[in-house]
KOLVO-534890 format. One record per residue: residue number from 1; z, x, y of N, C-alpha, C, O in turn. Coordinates in nm, 3 decimals. Atoms other than C-alpha are relative to their C-alpha. Last residue first. Example, Ala and Ser with C-alpha at 12.3 -4.5 7.8 and 13.67 -1.06 7.14 Angstrom:
// KOLVO-534890
+-----+---------+---------+---------+---------+---------+---------+---------+---------+---------+---------+---------+---------+
! pos !    n.zz !    n.xx !    n.yy !   ca.zz !   ca.xx !   ca.yy !    c.zz !    c.xx !    c.yy !    o.zz !    o.xx !    o.yy !
+-----+---------+---------+---------+---------+---------+---------+---------+---------+---------+---------+---------+---------+
!   2 !  -0.006 !  -0.082 !  -0.119 !   0.714 !   1.367 !  -0.106 !   0.073 !  -0.077 !   0.109 !   0.090 !  -0.026 !   0.220 !
!   1 !   0.000 !   0.089 !  -0.119 !   0.780 !   1.230 !  -0.450 !   0.000 !   0.090 !   0.120 !   0.066 !   0.194 !   0.118 !
+-----+---------+---------+---------+---------+---------+---------+---------+---------+---------+---------+---------+---------+
This chain:
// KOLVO-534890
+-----+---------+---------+---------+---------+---------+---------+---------+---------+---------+---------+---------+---------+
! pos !    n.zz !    n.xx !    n.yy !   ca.zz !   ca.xx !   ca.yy !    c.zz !    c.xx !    c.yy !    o.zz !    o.xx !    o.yy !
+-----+---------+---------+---------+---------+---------+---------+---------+---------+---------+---------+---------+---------+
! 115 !   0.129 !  -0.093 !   0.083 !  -5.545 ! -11.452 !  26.185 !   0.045 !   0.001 !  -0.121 !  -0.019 !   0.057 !  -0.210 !
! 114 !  -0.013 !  -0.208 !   0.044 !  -5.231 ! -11.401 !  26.405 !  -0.153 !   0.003 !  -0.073 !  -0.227 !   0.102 !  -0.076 !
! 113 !   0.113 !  -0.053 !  -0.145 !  -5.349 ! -11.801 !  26.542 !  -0.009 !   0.149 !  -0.004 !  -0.093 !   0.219 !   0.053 !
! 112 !   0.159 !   0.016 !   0.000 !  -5.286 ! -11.907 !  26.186 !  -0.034 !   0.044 !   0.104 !  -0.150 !   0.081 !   0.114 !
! 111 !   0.045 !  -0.074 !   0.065 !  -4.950 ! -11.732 !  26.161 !  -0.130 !  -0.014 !   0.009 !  -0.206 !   0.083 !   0.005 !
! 110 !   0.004 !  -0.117 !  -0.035 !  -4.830 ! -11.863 !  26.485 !  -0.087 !   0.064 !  -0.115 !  -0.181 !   0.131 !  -0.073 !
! 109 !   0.092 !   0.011 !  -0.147 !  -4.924 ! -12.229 !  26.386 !  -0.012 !   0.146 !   0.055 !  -0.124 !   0.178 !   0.095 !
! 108 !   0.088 !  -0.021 !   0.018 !  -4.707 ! -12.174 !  26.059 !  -0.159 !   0.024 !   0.119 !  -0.259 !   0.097 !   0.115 !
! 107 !   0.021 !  -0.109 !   0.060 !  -4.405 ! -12.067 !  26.243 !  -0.155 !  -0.022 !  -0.112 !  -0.208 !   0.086 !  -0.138 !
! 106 !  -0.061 !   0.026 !   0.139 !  -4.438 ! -12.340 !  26.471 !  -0.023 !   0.096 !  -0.036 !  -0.110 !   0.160 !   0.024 !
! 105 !  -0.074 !  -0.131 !   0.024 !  -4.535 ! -12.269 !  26.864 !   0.071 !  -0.001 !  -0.127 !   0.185 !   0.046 !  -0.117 !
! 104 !   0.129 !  -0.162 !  -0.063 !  -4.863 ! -12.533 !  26.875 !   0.101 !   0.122 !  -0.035 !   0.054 !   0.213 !  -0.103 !
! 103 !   0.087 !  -0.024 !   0.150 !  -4.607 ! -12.801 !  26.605 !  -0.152 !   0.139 !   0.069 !  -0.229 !   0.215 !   0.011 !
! 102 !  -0.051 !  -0.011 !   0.154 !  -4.315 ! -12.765 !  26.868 !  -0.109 !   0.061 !  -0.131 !  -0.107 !   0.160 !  -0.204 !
! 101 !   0.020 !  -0.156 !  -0.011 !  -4.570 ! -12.769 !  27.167 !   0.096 !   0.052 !  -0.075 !   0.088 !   0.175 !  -0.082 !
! 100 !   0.083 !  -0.013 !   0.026 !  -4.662 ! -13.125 !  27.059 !  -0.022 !   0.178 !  -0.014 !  -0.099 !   0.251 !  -0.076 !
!  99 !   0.047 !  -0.051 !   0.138 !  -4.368 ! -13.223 !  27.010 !  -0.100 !   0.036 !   0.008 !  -0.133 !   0.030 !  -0.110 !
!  98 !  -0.023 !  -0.058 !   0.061 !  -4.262 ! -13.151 !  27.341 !   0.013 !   0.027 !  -0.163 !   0.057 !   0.119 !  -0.232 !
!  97 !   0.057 !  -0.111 !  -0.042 !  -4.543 ! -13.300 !  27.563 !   0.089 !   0.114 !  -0.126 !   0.025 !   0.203 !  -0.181 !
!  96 !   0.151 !  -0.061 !   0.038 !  -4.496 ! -13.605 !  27.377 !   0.013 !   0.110 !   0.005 !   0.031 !   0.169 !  -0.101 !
!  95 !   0.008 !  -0.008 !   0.147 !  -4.099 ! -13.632 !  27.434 !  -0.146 !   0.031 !  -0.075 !  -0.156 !   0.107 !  -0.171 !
!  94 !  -0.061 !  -0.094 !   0.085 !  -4.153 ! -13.525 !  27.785 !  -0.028 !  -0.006 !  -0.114 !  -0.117 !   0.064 !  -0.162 !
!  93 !   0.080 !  -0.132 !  -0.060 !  -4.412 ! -13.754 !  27.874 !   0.034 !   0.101 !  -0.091 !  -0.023 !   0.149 !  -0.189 !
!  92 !   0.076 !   0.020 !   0.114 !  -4.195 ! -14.029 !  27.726 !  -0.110 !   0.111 !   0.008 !  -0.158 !   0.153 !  -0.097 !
!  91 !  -0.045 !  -0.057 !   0.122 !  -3.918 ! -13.904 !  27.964 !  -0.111 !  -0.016 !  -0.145 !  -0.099 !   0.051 !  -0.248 !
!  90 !  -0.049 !  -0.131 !   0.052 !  -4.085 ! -13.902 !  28.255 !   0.065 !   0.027 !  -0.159 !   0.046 !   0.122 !  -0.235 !
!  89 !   0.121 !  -0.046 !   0.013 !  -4.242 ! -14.233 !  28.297 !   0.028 !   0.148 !  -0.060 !  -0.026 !   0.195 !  -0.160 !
!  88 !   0.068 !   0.098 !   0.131 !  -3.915 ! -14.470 !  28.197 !  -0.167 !   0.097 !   0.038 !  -0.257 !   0.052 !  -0.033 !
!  87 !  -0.046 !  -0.027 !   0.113 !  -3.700 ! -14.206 !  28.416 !  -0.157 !  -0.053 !  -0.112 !  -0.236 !   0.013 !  -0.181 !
!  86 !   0.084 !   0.103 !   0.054 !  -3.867 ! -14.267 !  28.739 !   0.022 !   0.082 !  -0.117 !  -0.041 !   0.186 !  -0.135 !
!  85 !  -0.101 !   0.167 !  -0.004 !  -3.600 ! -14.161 !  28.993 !  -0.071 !  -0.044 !  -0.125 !  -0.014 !  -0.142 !  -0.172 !
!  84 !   0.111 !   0.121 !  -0.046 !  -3.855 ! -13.872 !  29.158 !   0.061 !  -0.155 !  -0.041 !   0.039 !  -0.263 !   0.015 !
!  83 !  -0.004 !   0.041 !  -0.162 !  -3.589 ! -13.595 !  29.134 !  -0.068 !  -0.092 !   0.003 !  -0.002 !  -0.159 !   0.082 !
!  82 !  -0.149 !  -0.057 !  -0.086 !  -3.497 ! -13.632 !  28.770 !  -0.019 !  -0.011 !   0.140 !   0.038 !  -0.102 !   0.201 !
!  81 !  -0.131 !   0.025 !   0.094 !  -3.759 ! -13.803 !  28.550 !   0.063 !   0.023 !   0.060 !   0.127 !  -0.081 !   0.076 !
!  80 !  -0.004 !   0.111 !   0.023 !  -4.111 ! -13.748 !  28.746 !   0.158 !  -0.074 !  -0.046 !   0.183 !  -0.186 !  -0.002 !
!  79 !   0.001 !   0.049 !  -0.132 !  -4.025 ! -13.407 !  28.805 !   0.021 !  -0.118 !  -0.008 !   0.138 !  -0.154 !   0.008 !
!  78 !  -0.154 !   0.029 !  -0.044 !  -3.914 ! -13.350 !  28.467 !   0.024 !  -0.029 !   0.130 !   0.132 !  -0.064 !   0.177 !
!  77 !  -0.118 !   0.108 !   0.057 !  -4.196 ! -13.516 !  28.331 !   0.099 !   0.020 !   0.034 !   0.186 !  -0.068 !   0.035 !
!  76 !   0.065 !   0.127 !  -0.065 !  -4.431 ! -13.327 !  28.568 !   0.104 !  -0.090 !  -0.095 !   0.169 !  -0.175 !  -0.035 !
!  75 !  -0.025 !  -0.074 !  -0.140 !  -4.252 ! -12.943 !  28.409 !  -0.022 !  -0.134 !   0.117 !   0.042 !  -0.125 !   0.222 !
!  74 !  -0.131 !   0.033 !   0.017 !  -4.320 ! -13.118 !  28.040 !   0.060 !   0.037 !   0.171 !   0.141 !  -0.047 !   0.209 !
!  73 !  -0.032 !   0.119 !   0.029 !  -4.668 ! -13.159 !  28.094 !   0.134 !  -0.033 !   0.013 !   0.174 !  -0.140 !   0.060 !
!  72 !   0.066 !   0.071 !  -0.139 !  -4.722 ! -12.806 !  28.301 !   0.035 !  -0.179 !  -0.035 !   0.068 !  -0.251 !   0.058 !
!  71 !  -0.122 !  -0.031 !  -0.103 !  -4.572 ! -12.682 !  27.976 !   0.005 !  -0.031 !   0.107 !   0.120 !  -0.045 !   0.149 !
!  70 !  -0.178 !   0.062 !   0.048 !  -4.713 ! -12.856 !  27.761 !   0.092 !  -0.019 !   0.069 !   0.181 !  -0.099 !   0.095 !
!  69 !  -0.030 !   0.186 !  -0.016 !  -5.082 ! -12.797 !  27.929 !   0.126 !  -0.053 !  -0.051 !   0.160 !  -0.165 !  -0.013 !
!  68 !  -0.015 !  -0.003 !  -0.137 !  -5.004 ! -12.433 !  27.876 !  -0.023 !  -0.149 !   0.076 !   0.049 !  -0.204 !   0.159 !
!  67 !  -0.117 !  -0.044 !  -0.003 !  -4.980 ! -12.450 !  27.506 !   0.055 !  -0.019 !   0.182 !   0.163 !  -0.055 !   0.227 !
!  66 !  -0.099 !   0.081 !   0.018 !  -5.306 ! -12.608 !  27.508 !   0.143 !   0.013 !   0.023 !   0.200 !  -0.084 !   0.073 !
!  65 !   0.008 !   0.106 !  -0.111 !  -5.446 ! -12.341 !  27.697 !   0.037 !  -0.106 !  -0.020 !   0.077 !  -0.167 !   0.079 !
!  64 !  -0.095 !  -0.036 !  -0.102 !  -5.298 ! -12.098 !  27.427 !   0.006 !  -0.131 !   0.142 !   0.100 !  -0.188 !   0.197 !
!  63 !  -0.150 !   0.025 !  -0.006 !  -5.385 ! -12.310 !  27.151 !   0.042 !   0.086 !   0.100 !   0.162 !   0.068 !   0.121 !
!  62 !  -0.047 !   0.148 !  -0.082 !  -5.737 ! -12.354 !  27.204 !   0.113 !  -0.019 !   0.007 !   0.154 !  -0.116 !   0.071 !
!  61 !   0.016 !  -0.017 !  -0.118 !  -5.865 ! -11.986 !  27.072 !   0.065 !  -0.120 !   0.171 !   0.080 !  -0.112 !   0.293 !
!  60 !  -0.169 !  -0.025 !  -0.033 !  -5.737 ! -12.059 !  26.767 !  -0.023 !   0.002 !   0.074 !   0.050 !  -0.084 !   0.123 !
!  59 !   0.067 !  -0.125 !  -0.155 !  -6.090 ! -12.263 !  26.735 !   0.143 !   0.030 !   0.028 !   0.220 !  -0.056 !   0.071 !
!  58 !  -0.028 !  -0.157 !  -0.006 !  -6.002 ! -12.494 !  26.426 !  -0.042 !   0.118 !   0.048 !  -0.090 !   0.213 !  -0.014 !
!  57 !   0.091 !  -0.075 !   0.076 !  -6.200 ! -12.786 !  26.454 !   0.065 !   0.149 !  -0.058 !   0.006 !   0.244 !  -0.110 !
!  56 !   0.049 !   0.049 !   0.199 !  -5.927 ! -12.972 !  26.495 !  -0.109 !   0.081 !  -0.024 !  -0.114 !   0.122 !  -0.140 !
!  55 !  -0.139 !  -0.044 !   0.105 !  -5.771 ! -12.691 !  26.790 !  -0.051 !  -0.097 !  -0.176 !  -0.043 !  -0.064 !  -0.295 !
!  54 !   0.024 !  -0.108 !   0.034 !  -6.157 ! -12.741 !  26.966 !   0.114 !   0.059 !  -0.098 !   0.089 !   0.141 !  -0.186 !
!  53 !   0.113 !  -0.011 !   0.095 !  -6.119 ! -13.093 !  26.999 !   0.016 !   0.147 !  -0.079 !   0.050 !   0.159 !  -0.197 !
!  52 !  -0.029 !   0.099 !   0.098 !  -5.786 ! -13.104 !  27.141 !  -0.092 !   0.048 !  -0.117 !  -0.069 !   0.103 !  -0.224 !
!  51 !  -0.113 !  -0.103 !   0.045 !  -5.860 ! -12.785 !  27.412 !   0.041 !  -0.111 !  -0.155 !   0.067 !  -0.042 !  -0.254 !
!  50 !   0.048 !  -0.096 !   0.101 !  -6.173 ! -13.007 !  27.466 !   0.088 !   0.103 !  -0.061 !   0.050 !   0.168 !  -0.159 !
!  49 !   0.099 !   0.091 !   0.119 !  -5.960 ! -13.318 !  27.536 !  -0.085 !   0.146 !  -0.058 !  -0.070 !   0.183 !  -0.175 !
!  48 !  -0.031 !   0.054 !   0.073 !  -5.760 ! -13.096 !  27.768 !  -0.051 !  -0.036 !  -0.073 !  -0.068 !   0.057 !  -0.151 !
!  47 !  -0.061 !  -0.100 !   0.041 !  -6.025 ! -12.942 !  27.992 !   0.118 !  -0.007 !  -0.134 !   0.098 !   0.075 !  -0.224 !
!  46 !   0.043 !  -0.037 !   0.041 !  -6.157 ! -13.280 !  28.037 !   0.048 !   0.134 !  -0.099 !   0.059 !   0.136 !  -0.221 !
!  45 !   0.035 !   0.090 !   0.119 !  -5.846 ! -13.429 !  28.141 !  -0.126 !   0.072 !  -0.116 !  -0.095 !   0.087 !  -0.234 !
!  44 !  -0.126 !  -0.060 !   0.097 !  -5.767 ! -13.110 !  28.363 !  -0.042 !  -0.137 !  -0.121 !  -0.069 !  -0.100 !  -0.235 !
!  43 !   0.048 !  -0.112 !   0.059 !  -6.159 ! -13.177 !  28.546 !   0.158 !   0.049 !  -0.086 !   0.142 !   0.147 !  -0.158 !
!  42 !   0.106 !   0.079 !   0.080 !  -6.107 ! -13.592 !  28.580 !   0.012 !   0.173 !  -0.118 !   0.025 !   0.186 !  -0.239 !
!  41 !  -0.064 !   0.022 !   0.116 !  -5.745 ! -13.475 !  28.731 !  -0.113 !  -0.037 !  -0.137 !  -0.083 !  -0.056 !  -0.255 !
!  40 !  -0.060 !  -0.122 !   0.027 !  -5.920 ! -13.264 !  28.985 !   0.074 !  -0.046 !  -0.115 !   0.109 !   0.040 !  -0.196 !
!  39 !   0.097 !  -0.124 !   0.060 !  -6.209 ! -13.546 !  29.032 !   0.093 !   0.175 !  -0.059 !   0.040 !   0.270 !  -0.116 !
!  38 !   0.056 !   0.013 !   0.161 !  -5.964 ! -13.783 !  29.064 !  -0.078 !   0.090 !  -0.055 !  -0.073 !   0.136 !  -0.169 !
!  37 !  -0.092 !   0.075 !   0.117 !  -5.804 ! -13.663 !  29.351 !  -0.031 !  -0.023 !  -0.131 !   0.013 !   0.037 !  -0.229 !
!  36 !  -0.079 !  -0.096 !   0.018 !  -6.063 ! -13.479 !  29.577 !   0.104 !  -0.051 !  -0.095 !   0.093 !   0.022 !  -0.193 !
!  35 !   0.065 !  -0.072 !   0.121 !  -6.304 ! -13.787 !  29.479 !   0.100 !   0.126 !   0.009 !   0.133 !   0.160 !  -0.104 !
!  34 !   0.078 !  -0.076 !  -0.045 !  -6.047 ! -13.996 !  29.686 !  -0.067 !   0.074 !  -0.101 !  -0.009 !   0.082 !  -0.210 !
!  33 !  -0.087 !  -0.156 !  -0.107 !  -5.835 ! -14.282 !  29.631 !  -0.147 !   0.115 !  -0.076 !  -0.223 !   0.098 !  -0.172 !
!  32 !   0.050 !  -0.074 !  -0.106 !  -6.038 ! -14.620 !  29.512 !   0.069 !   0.117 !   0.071 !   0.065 !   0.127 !   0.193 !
!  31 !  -0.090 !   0.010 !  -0.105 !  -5.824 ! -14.802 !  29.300 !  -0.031 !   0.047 !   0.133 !   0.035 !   0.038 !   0.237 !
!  30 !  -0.001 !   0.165 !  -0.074 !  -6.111 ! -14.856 !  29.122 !   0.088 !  -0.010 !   0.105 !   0.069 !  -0.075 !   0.208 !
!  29 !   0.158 !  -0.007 !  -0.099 !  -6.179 ! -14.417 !  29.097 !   0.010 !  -0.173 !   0.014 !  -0.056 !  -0.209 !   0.111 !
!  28 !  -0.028 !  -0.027 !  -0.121 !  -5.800 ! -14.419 !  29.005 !  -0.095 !  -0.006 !   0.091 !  -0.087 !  -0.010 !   0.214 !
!  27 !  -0.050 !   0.113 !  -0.056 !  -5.802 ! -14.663 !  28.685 !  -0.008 !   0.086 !   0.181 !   0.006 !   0.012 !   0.279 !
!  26 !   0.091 !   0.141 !   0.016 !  -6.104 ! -14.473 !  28.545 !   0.089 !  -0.037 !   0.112 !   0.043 !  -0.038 !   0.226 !
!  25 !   0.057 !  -0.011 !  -0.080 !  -5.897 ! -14.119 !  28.588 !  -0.064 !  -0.098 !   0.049 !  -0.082 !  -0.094 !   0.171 !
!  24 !  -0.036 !   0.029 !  -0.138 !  -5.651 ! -14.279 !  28.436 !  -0.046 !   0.078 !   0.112 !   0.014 !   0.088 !   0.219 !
!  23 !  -0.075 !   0.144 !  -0.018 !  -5.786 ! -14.361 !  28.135 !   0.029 !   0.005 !   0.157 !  -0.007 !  -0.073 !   0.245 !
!  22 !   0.118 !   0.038 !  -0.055 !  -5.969 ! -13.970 !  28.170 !   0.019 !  -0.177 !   0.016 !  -0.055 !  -0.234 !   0.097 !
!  21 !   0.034 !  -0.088 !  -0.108 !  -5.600 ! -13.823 !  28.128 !  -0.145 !  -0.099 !   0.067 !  -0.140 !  -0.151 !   0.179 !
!  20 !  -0.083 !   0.031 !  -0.099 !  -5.531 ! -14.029 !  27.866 !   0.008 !  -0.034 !   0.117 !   0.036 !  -0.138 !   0.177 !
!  19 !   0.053 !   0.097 !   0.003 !  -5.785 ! -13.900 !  27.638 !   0.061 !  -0.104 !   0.115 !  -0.012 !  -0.181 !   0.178 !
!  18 !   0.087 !  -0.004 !  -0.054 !  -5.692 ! -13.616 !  27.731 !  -0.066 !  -0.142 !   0.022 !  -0.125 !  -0.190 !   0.119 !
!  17 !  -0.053 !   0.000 !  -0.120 !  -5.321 ! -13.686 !  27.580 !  -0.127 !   0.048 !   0.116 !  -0.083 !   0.071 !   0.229 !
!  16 !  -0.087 !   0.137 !  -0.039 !  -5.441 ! -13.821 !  27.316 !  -0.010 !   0.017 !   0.120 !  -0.072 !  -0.052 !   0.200 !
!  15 !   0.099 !   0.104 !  -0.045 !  -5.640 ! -13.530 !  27.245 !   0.015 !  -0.133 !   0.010 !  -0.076 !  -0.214 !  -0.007 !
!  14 !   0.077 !  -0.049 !  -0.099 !  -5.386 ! -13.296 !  27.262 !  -0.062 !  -0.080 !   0.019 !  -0.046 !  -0.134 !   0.129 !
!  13 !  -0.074 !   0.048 !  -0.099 !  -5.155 ! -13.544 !  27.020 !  -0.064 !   0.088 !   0.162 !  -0.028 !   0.050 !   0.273 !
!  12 !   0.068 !   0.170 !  -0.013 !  -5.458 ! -13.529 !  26.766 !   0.097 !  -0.009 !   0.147 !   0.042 !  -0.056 !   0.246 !
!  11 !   0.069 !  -0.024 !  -0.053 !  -5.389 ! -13.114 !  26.825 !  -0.058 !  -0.173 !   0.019 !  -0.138 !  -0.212 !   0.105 !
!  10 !   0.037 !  -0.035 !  -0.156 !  -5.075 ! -13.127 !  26.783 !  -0.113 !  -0.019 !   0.034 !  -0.109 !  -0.061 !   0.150 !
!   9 !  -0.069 !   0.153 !  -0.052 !  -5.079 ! -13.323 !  26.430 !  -0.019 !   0.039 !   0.160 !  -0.080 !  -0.034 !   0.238 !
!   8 !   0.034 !   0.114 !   0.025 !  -5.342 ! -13.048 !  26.330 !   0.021 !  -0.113 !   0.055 !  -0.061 !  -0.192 !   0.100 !
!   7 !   0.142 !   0.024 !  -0.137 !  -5.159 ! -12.804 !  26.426 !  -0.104 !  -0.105 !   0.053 !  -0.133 !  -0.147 !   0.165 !
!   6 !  -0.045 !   0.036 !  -0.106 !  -4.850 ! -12.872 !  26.249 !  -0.133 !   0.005 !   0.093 !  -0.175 !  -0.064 !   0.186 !
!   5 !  -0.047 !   0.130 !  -0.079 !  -5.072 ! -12.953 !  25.973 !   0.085 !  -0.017 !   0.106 !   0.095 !  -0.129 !   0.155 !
!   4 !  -0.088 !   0.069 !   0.051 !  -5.220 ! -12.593 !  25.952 !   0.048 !  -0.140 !   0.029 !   0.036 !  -0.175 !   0.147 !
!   3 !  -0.100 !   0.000 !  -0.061 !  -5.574 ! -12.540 !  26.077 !   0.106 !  -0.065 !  -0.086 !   0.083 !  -0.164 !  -0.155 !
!   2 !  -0.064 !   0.105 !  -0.112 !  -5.865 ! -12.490 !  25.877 !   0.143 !  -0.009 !   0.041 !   0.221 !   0.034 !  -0.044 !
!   1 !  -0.126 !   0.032 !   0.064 !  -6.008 ! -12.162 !  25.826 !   0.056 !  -0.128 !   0.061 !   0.077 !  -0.150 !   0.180 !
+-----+---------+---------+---------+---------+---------+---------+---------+---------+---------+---------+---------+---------+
């Protein structure tokens, strides 16, 4: 069954946001900091991007762990944003992270993941 268009749009904005993820894994292995570092953001990038993939193909199965990347997204934007000072990184975070888990917890998005 294919996925409704809120899902749909979430799920390109999942795989944005993996896609992302492995951008700046690149920029951290030049910068040279540690394989414990990149390698833990290399393995949530990954994890992401296939949670992306797997929501266009329509795998309900990808919207919970997506769902949970939102929230962990939005939870780092508000760090970033409020105690850390750095508005101009946090808030665009946010605004991603929360449309995206708008169109994953939509009333059509629920019905398709009921089955």
């Amino acid at each position: 069954m294919t996925p409704p268009r809120p899902v749909r749009l979430a799920a390109l904005g999942v795989l944005a946001e993996g896609v992302v993820g492995a951008v700046v894994v690149v920029l951290m292995v030049i910068a040279g900091l540690a394989f414990a570092v990149w390698g833990f953001v290399a393995l949530l990038a990954i994890g992401v991007g296939v949670a992306g993939v797997a929501l266009l193909l329509g795998q309900r199965g990808a919207r919970g762990p997506a769902v949970v990347a939102q929230l962990l997204a939005i939870g780092c934007a508000f760090y970033a944003a409020v105690p850390s000072g750095r508005p101009e990184w946090g808030f665009p975070v946010f605004l991603v992270a929360a449309a995206v888990l708008a169109g994953l917890v939509s009333r059509p998005a629920r019905e398709w993941a009921g089955g």
